[in-house]
C-alpha positions as CSV (number, residue, x, y, z in Angstrom):
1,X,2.3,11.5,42.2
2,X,3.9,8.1,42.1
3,X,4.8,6.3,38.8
4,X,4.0,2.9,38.7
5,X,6.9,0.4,37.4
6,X,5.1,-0.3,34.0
7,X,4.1,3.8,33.8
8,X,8.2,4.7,34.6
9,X,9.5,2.0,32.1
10,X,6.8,3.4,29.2
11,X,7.6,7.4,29.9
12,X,11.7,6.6,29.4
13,X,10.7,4.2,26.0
14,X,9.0,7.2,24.5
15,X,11.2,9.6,26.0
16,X,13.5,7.7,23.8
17,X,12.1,8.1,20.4
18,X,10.4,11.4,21.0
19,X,13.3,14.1,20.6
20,X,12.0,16.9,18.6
21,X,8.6,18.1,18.6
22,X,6.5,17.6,21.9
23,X,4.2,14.8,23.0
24,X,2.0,15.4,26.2
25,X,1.5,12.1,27.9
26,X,-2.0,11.4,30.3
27,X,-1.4,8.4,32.3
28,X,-4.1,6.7,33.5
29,X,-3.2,8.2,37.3
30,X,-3.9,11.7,35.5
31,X,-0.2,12.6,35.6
32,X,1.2,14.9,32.5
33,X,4.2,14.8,31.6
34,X,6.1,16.1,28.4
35,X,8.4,14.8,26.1
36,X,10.4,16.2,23.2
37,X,11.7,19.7,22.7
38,X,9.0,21.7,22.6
39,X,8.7,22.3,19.0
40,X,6.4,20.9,16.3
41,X,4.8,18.8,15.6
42,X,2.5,18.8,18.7
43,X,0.3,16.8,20.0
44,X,-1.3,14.9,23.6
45,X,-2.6,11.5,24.4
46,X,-4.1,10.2,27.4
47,X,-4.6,6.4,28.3
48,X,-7.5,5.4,30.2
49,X,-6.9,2.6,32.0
50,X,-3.3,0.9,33.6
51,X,-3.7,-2.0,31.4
52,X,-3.3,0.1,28.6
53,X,0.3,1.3,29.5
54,X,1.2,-2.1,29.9
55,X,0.3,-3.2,26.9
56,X,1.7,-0.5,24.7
57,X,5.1,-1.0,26.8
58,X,4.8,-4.7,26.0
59,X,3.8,-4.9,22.4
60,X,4.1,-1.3,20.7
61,X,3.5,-2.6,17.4
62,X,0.1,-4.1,18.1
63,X,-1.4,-1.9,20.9
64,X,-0.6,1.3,19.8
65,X,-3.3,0.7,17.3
66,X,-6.0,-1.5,18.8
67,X,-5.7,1.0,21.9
68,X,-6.6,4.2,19.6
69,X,-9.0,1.9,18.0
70,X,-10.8,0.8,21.3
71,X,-10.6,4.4,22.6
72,X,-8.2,3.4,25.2
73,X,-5.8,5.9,24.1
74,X,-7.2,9.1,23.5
75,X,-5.2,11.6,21.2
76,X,-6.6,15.5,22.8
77,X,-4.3,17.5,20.9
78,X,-3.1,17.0,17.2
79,X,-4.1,14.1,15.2
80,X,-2.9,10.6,15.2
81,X,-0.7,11.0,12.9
82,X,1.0,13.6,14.6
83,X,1.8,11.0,17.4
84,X,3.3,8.6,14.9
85,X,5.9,11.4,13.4
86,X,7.2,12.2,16.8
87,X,7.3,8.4,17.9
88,X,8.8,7.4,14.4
89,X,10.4,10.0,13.2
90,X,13.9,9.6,14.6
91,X,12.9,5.8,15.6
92,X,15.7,4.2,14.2
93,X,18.6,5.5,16.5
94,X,16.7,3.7,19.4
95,X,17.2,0.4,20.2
96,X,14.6,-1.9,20.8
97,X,13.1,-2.9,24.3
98,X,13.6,-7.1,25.0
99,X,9.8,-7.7,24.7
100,X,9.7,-6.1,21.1
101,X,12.8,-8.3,20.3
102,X,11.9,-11.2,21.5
103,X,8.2,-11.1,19.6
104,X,9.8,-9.8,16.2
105,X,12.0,-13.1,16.5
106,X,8.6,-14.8,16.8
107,X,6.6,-12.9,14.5
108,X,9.5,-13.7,11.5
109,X,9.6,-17.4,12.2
110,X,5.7,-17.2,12.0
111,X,5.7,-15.7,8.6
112,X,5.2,-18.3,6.3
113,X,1.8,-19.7,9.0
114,X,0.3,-16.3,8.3
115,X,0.8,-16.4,4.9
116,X,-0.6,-19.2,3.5
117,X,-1.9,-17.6,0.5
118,X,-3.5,-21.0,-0.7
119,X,-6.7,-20.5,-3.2
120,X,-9.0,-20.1,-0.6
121,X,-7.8,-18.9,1.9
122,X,-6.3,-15.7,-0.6
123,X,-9.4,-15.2,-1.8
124,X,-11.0,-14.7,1.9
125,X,-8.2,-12.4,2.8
126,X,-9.2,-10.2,-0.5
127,X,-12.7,-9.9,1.1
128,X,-11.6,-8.8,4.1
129,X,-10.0,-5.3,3.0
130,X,-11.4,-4.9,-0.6
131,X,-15.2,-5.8,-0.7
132,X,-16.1,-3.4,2.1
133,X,-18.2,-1.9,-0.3
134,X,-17.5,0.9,-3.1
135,X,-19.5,3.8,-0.8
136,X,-16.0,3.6,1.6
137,X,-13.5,3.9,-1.4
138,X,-15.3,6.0,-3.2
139,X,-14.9,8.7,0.3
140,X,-11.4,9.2,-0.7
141,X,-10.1,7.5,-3.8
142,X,-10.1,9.2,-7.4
143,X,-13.1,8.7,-9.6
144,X,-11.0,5.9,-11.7
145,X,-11.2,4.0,-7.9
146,X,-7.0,3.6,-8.1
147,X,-6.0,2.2,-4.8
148,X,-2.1,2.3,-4.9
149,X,0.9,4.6,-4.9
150,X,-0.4,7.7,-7.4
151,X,2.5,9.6,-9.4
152,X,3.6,13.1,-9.0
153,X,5.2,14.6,-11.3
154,X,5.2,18.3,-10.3
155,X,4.6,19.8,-6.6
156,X,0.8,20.9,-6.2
157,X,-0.2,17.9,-8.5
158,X,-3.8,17.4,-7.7
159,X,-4.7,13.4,-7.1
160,X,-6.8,12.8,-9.5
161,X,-3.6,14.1,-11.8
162,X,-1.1,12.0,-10.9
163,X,-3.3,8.9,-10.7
164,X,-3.5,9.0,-14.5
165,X,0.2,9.8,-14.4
166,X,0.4,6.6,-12.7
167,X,-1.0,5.0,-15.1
168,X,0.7,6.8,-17.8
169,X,4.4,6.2,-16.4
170,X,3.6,2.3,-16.5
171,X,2.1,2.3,-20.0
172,X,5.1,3.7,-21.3
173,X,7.4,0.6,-19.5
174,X,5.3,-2.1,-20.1
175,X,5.4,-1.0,-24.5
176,X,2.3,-2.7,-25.6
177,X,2.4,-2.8,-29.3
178,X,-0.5,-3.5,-31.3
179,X,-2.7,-6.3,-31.4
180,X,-0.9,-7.3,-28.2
181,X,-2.6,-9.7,-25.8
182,X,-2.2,-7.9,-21.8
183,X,-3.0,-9.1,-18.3
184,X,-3.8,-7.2,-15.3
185,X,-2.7,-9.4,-12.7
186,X,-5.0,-7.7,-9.6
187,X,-6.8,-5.5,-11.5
188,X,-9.2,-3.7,-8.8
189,X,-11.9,-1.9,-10.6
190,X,-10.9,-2.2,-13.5
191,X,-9.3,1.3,-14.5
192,X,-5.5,0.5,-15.8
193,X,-7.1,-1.9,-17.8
194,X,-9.6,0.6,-19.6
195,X,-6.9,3.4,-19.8
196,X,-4.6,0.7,-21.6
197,X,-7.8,0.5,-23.6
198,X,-8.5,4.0,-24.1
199,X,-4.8,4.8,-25.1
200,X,-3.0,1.7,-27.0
201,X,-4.1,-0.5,-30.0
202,X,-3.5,-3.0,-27.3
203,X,-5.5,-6.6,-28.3
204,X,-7.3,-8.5,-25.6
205,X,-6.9,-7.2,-22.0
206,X,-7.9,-9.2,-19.6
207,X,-7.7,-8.3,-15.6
208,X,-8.4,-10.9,-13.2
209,X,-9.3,-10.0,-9.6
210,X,-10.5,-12.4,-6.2
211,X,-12.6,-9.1,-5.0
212,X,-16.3,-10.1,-6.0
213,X,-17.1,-6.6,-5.2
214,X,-14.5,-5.6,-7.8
215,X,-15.3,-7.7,-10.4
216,X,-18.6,-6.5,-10.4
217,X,-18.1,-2.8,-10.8
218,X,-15.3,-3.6,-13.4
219,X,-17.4,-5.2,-15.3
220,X,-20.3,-3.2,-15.1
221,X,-17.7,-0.2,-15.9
222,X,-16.3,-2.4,-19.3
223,X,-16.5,0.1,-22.1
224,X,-14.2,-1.8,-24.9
225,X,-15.1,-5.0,-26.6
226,X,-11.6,-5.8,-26.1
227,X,-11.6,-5.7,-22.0
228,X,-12.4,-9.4,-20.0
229,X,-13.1,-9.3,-16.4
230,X,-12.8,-12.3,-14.0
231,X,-12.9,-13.2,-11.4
232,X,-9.6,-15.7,-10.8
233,X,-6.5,-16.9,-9.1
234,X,-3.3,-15.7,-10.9
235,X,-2.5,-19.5,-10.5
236,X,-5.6,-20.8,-12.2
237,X,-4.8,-17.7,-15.4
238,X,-4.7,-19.7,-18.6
239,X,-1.9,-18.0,-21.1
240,X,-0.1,-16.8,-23.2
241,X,0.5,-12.7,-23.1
242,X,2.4,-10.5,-24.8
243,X,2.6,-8.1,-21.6
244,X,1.9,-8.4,-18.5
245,X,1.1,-5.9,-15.6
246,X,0.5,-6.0,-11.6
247,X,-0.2,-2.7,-9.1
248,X,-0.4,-3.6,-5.8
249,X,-1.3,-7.0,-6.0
250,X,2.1,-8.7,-5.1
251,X,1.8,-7.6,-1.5
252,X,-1.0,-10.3,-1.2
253,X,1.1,-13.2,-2.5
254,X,3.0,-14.4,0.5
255,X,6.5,-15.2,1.3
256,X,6.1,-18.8,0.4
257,X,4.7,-18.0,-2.6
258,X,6.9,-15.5,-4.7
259,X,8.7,-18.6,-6.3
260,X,5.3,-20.0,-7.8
261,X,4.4,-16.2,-8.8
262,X,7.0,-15.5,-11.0
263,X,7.4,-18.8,-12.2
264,X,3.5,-18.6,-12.9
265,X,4.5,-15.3,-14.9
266,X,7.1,-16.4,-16.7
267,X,4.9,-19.1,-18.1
268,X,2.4,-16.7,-18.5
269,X,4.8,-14.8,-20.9
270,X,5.8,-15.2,-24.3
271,X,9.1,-15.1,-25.5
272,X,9.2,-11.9,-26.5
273,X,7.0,-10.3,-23.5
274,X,7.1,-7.8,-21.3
275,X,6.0,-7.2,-17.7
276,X,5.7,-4.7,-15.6
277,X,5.5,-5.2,-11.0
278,X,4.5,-2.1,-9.3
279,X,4.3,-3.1,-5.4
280,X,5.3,-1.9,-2.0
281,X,8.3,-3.4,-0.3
282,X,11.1,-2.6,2.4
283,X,14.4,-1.1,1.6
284,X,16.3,-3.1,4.4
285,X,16.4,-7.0,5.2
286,X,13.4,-9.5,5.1
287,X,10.7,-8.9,7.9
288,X,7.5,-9.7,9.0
289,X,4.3,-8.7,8.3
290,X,3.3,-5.5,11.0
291,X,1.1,-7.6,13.2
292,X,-2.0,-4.7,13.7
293,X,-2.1,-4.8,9.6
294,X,-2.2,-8.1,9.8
295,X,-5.3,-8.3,12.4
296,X,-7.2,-5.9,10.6
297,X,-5.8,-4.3,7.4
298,X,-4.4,-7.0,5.0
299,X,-4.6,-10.4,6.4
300,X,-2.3,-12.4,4.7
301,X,-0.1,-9.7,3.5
302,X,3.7,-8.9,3.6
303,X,6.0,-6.2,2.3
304,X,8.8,-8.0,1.0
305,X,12.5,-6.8,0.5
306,X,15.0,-6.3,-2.8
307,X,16.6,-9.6,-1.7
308,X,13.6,-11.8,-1.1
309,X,11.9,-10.1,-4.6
310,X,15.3,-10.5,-6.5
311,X,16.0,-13.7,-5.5
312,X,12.8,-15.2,-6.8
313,X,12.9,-13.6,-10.3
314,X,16.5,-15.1,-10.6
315,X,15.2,-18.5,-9.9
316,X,12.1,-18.2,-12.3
317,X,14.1,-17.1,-14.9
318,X,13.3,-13.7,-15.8
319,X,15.4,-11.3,-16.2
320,X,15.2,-7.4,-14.8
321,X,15.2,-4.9,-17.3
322,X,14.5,-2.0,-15.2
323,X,14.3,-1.2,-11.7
324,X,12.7,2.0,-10.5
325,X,11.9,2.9,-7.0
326,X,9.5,5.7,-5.9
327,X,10.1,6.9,-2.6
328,X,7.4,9.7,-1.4
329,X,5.0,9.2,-3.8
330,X,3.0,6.9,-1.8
331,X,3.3,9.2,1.3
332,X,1.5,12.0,-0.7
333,X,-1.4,9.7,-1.8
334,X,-1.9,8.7,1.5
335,X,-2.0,12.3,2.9
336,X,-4.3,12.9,0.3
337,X,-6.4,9.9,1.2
338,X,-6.4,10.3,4.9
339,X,-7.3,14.4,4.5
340,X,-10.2,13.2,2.1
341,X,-11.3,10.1,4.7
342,X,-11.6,12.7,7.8
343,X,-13.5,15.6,5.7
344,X,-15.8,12.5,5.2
345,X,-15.5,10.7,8.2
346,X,-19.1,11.0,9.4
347,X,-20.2,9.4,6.3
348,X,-17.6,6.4,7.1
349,X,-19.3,6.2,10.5
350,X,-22.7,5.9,9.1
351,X,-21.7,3.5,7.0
352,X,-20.1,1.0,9.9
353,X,-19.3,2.8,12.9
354,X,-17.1,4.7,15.2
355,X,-14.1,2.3,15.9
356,X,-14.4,1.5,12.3
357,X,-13.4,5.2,12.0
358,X,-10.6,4.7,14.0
359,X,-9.4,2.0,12.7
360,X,-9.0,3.8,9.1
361,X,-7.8,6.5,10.6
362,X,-5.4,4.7,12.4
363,X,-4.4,2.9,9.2
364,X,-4.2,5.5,6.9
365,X,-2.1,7.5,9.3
366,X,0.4,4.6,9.9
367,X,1.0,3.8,6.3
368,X,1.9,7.4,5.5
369,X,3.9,7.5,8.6
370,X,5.8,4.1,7.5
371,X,6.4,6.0,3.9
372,X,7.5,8.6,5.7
373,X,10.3,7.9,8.5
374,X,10.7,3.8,8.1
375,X,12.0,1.5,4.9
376,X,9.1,1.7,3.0
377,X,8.8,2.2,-0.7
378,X,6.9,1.3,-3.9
379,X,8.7,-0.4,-6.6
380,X,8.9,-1.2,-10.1
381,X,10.0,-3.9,-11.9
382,X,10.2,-4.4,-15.5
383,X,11.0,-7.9,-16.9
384,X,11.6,-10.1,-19.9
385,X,12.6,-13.4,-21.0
386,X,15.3,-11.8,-23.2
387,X,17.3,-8.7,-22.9
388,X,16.6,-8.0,-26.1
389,X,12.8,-7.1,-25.6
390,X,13.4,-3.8,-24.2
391,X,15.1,-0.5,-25.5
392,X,18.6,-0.2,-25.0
393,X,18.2,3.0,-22.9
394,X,15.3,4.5,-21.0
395,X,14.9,7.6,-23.9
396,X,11.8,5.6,-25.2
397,X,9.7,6.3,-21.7
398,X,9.8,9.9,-22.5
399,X,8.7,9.8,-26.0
400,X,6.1,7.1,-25.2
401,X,4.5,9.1,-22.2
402,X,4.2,12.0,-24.8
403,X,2.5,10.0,-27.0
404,X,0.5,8.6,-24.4
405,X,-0.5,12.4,-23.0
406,X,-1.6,13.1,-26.9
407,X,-3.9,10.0,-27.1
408,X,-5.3,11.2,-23.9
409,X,-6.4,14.4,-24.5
410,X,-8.9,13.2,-27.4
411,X,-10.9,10.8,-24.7
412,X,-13.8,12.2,-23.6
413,X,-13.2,12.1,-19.5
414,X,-10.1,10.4,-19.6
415,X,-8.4,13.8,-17.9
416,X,-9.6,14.1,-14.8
417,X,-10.7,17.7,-12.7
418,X,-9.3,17.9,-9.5
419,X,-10.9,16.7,-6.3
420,X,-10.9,19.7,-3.7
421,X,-11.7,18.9,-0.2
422,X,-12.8,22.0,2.0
């Protein structure tokens, strides 16, 4: 059977990256033809039309995902994530192709278009992910609705277990003391901001959100006369607070926009405050935005790097305290996630519908993949204005967390039971 040039050029790209395990390739001319070296994982995909192969030659980044999505590439055997540990999995001793080079050089220089976080436009972006409705999270997060990077501390650690560890571990670095004034800067459905509730003699807490969907189950969740929900730009949040907190939020700022955030927090912050950044970012050099994400997931969104995160906190003025970074973590939660998404998935469908379900999929799979095999990690920052507003030594997150696990224990539903999917 003849190869086509497009077909030829796309079998010795993947023949590249796939060097342990085995992929089966389909190509549209029904042709098989196996890659890899015949061990695990294994799995077969089949495209269903020429344009297809061209496309995924010519932008990988994009079309791999819209092509699953559209059912123009058809994964018979395995999953897709499967496909994305044998493509990624030893990615980075390949070099890539000119097309790929030439639109990540135009991709970067577009990064600052794409991420024009103004007001308004940062608000719409929110909508587009996060008020899908709570009937899709609530297919696969924990009860508590915590939609970032859980914490296990122990292998076999059920979800719903490390999500309050989660919250525990970042109690016990942000060192609210009592009467003290905290803000949740993106504070989802409210739940860090009633455990802080349920478990420190914390003052006001106030979480701000753009997610109308959000704001309205937080509130309607509000079970402390001390907890404030609104709905608000972090640049419209009047101040001041003794602590400050922010999971998964920072990822929505922008790249021309971490100056104003910190400087916003640093305003935000009294003197002797404390704050504590808990995001995703990349372990290697500034990049763009992946551009599928951007079409469908997170609009708006960017993963940024040490330097670009450092380098703004130096020029607001703050100061790092502590630097933490959790590596697998967020790989776990989303294997978790994406096992508890397909044992619903039918639901999901009636919901929307089936390229809806594939476009999950697809993202669930990709972000655990990233965590996985690329630069991808989740982490935490703690800063001050002073030095002096932290412990000398880490000892006191030990001592804190057990504190923390005592308080917990006399709330009425605050420890979870464990989710099992069948």
């Amino acid at each position: 059977m003849t190869q086509t040039m497009s077909q030829r050029l796309l079998l010795n790209a993947l023949g590249k990256l796939v060097r342990r395990g085995s992929l089966t390739i389909v190509t549209a001319s029904g042709e098989r033809v196996v890659l890899g070296d015949g061990g695990l994982p294994r799995a077969s995909i089949r495209f269903t039309d020429h344009a297809g192969e061209r496309a995924l030659l010519l932008d990988p980044e994009l079309q791999f995902g819209e092509l699953f999505m559209n059912a123009r590439l058809l994964v018979e055997e395995g999953t897709v994530y499967d496909v994305l540990e044998l493509l990624l999995r030893d990615a980075r001793q390949v070099d890539p192709g000119v097309s790929v080079r030439v639109l990540d050089k135009i991709r970067y220089s577009m990064r600052r278009v794409l991420q024009n976080n103004r007001p308004t436009r940062a608000q719409a972006n929110v909508a587009h992910h996060y008020d899908l409705g709570d009937a899709l999270y609530d297919l696969f997060l924990d009860a508590d609705r915590q939609y970032s990077c859980a914490y296990f501390e122990h292998p076999g650690q059920s979800l719903e277990e490390a999500q309050l560890a989660k919250k525990r571990h970042i109690t016990a670095k942000l060192l609210v003391e009592p009467g003290q004034r905290v803000l949740d800067i993106g504070c989802g459905w409210g739940g860090l901001a009633r455990y802080l509730a349920a478990v420190t003699d914390a003052g006001e807490i106030t979480g701000i959100t753009l997610s109308q969907e959000q704001i309205a189950t937080a509130t309607r969740l509000k079970n402390d006369e001390r907890l404030e929900y609104r709905l608000e730009d972090y640049r419209s949040t009047p101040g001041p607070f003794e602590r400050i907190v922010s999971v998964g939020m920072f990822e929505h700022v922008g790249v021309g926009f971490h100056d104003a955030f910190f400087e916003k927090c640093r305003d935000l912050l009294t003197d002797d405050g404390v704050m504590l950044l808990h995001f995703i970012g990349k372990c290697n050099v500034p990049d763009f935005n992946h551009p599928w994400v951007e079409k469908y997931i997170f609009p708006g969104g960017h993963l940024a790097s040490l330097s670009e995160v450092t380098a703004s906190i130096e020029r607001s003025g703050l100061i790092v305290t502590d630097l933490e970074i959790l590596r697998l973590h967020y790989a776990r939660t989303l294997s978790i996630w994406r096992e508890r998404f397909m044992a619903r998935r039918e639901e999901a469908k009636a919901m929307y519908d089936e390229r809806f379900c594939k476009m999950w999929e697809f993202y669930l799979s990709m972000a655990e993949a990233a965590f996985r095999f690329e630069d991808v990690a989740v982490f935490q920052f703690q800063l001050a204005k002073r030095q002096e507003n932290v412990p000398l030594t880490r000892d006191y997150m030990s001592a804190r967390k057990e504190e923390l696990s005592r308080r917990e224990a006399t709330v009425p539903g605050l420890v979870p039971r464990p989710v099992t999917v069948h």
